[in-house]
C-alpha positions in Angstrom: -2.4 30.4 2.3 1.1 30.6 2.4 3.6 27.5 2.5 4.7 27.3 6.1 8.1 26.9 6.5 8.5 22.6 6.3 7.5 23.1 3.1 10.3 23.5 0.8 9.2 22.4 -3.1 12.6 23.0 -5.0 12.4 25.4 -8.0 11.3 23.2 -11.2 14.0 23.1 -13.3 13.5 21.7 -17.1 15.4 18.5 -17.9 15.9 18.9 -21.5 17.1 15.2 -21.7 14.6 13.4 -20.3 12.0 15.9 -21.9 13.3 15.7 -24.9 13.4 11.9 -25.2 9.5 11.5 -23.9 8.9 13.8 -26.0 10.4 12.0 -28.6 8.4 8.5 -27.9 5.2 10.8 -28.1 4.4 10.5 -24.3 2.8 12.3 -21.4 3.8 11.9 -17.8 1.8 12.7 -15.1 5.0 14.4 -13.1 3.9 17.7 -15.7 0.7 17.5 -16.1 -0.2 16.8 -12.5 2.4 19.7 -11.7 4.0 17.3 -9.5 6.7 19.4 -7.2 9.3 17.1 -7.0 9.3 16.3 -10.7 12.6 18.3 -11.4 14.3 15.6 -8.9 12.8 12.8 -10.6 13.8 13.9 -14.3 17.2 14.4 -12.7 17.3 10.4 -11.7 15.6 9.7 -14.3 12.4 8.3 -13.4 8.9 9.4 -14.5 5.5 8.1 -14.1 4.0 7.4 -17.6 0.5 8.7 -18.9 -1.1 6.6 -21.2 -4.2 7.1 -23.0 -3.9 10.5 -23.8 -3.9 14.1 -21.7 -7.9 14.8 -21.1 -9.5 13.2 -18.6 -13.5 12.4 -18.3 -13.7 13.5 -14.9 -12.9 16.8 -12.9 -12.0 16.4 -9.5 -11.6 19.1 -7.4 -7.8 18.8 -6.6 -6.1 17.9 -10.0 -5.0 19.7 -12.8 -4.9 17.3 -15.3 -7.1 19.1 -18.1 -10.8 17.7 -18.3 -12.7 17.2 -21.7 -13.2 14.5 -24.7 -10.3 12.5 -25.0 -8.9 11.5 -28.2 -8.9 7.8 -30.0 -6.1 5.6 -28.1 -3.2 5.5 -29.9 -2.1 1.8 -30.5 1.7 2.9 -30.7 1.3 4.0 -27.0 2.6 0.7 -25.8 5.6 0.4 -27.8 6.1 4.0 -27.5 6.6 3.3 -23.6 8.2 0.4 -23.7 11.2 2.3 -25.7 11.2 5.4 -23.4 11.5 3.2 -20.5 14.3 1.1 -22.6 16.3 4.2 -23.1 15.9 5.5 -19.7 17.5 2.3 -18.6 14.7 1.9 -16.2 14.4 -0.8 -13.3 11.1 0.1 -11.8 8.4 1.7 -14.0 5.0 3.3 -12.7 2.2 3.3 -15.4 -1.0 5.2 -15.0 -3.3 7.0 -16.9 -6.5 9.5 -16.8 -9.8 8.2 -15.9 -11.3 7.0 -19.6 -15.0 6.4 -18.9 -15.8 6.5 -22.4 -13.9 3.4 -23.0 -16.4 0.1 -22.6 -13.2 -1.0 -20.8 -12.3 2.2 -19.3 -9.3 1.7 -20.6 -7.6 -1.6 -19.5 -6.7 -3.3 -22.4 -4.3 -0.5 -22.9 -2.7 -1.1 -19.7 -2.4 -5.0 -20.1 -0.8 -3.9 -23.8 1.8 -1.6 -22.1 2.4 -3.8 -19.3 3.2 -6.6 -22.0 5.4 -4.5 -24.0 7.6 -3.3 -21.1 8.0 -6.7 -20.4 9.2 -8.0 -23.4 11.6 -5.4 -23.7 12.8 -5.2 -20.3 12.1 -8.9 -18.7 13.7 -7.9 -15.4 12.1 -4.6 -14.9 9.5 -4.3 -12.1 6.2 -2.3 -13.0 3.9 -0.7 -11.1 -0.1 0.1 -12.1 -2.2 3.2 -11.3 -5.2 2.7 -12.3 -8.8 4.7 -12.0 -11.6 2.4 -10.9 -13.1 1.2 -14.4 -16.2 2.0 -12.4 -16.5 -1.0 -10.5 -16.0 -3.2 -13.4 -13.8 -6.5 -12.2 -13.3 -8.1 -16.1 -11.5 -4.5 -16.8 -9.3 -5.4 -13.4 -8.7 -8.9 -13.9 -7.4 -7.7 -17.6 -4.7 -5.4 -16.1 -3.7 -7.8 -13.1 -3.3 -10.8 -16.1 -0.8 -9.0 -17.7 1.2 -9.7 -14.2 2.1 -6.3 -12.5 4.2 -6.2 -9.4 2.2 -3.7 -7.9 -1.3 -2.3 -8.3 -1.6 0.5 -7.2 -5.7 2.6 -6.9 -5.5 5.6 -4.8 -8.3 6.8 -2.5 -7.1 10.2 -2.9 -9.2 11.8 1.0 -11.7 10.8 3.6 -15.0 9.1 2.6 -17.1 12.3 3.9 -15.1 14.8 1.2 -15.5 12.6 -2.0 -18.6 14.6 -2.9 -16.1 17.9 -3.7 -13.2 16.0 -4.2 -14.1 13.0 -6.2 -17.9 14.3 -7.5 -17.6 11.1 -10.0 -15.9 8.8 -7.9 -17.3 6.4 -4.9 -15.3 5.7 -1.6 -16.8 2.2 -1.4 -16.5 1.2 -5.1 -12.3 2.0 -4.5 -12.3 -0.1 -1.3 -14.1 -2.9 -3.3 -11.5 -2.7 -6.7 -8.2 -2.6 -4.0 -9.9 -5.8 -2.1 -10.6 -7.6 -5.1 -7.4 -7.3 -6.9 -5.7 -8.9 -3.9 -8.2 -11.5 -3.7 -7.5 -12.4 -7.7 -4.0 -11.9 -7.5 -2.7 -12.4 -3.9 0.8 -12.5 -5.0 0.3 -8.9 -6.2 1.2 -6.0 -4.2 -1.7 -3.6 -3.7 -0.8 -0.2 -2.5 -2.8 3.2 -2.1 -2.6 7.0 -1.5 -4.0 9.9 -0.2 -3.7 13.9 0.7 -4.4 15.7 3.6 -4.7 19.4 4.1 -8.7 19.1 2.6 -10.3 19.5 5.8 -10.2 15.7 7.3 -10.0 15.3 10.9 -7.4 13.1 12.0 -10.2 10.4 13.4 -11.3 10.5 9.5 -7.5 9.5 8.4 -7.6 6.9 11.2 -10.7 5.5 9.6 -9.4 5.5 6.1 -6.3 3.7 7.0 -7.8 1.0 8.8 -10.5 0.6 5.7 -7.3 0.0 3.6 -6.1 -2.9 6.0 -9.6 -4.5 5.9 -9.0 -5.1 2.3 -5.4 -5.9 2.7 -4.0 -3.1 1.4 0.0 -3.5 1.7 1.5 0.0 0.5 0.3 3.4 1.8 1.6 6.8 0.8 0.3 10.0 2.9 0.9 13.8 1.4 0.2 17.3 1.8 -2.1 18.7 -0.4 -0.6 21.8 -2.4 -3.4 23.5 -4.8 -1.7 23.3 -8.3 -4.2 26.1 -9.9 -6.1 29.0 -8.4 -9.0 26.9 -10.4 -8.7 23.7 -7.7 -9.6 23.4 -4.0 -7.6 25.4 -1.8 -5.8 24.1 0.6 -7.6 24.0 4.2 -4.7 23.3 5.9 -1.3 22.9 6.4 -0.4 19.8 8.4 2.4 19.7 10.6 5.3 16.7 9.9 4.6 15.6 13.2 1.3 14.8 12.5 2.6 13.2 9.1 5.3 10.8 11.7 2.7 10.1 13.9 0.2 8.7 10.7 3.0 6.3 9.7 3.7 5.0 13.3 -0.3 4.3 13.2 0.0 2.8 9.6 2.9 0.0 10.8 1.3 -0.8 13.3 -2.0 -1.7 11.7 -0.4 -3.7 9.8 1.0 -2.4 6.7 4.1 -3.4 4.7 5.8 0.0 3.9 4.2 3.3 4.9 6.0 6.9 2.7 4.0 9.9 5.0 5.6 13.0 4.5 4.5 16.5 3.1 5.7 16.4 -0.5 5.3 12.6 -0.6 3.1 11.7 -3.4 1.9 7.9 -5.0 4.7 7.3 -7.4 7.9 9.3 -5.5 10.4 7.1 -4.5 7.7 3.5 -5.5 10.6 1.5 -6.5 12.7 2.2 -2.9 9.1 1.3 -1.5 8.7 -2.2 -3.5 12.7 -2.9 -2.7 12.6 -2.3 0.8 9.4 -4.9 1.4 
């Protein structure tokens, strides 16, 4: 399908300098391998999302191009390694997330809790935001990462409950709904926010449904995108939905309830997270 004409992703153009110095701590950002299309105007801020423990994920879902496979050992200089980037970036607001590790007994939390606690001691004032996967349900991996003190965690549903079976095979609607309720109820000073796409073949009555699940578990932040197929190896696209549709979702988000609401075609989870946490 083409990209209709409301759809204008700039041209990617390499930052060498904030490249190079990520590069330089030894880190991954989601921004590239996501293929994220408005990465260039992040890099030009700077800001980037940060990807620890490592590049391969263990699951394939249908709509990502992050590369699936065996991860690697976690590398214990990951922390440090983030909290220097962010350092020289002269960051105020930091996103952290990661693949899904389900090889990890703790799917990977303690590494979270270890960067969160590094970024903090090297930047006390900086605000940090979590995306996390699900650790599968398991609430000791949650309450590790939300102990460490985050300002905002952040678990994105990604679509409508009927598609998880092609574009979350490994993931459960329900078990998502349950982590974002329960990290509220542990830590109710703690922002909780999620995301999704649209353009996979959900009716609007399916996005209706999703967004009132998230206020049932007192979900505070919501960000709404277009889905844009970043390999001819993912889902294609089913549709292309109009920005009035994407106006008229946000008008329905604010008025169920939710603190800030980002629905736009090329919005995406982390774009623009530390104007979101400001404005609240």
């Amino acid at each position: 399908m083409r990209l209709p004409d409301w759809i204008r992703t700039r041209g990617v153009a390499d930052n060498h300098e904030t490249k190079n110095l990520l590069r330089r701590h030894n880190l991954s950002t989601v921004c590239e391998e996501a293929r994220c299309p408005n990465r260039s105007e992040c890099f030009a801020k700077p800001t980037a999302t940060f990807l620890i423990l490592g590049s391969s994920c263990t699951r394939n879902c249908g709509f990502c191009s992050v590369k699936s496979g065996l991860p690697g050992t976690v590398d214990g200089n990951e922390p440090e390694n983030v909290a220097g980037a962010a350092a020289e970036m002269g960051l105020k607001y930091i996103v952290i997330t990661s693949v899904t590790r389900d090889d990890l007994p703790d799917g990977g939390a303690g590494q979270f809790a270890q960067t969160v606690n590094a970024v903090r001691k090297r930047l006390p004032r900086v605000k940090i935001e979590v995306l996390t996967p699900d650790f599968q349900g398991d609430v000791s991996s949650l309450k590790a990462v939300l102990a460490a003190g985050p300002d905002v965690f952040n678990h994105n549903m990604e679509t409508a409950e009927r598609l998880y079976p092609v574009v979350r095979p490994s993931a459960d609607y329900e078990r998502s709904l349950f982590m974002l309720r329960q990290a509220k109820n542990i830590a109710p000073h703690i922002f909780t926010k999620s995301g999704f796409m649209l353009g996979l073949g959900e009716t609007f009555a399916e996005v209706i449904s999703l967004l009132s699940d998230l206020r049932k578990v007192n979900c505070d932040f919501v960000t709404i995108g277009q889905y844009l197929r970043p390999t001819r190896n993912n889902l294609p696209v089913v549709e292309y939905i109009l920005p009035e549709i994407f106006e008229d979702l946000r008008i329905n988000a604010l008025e169920m309830g939710f603190k800030y609401v980002a629905s736009g075609p090329l919005v995406r989870s982390s774009m623009n997270a530390e104007e979101m946490y400001e404005h609240v």
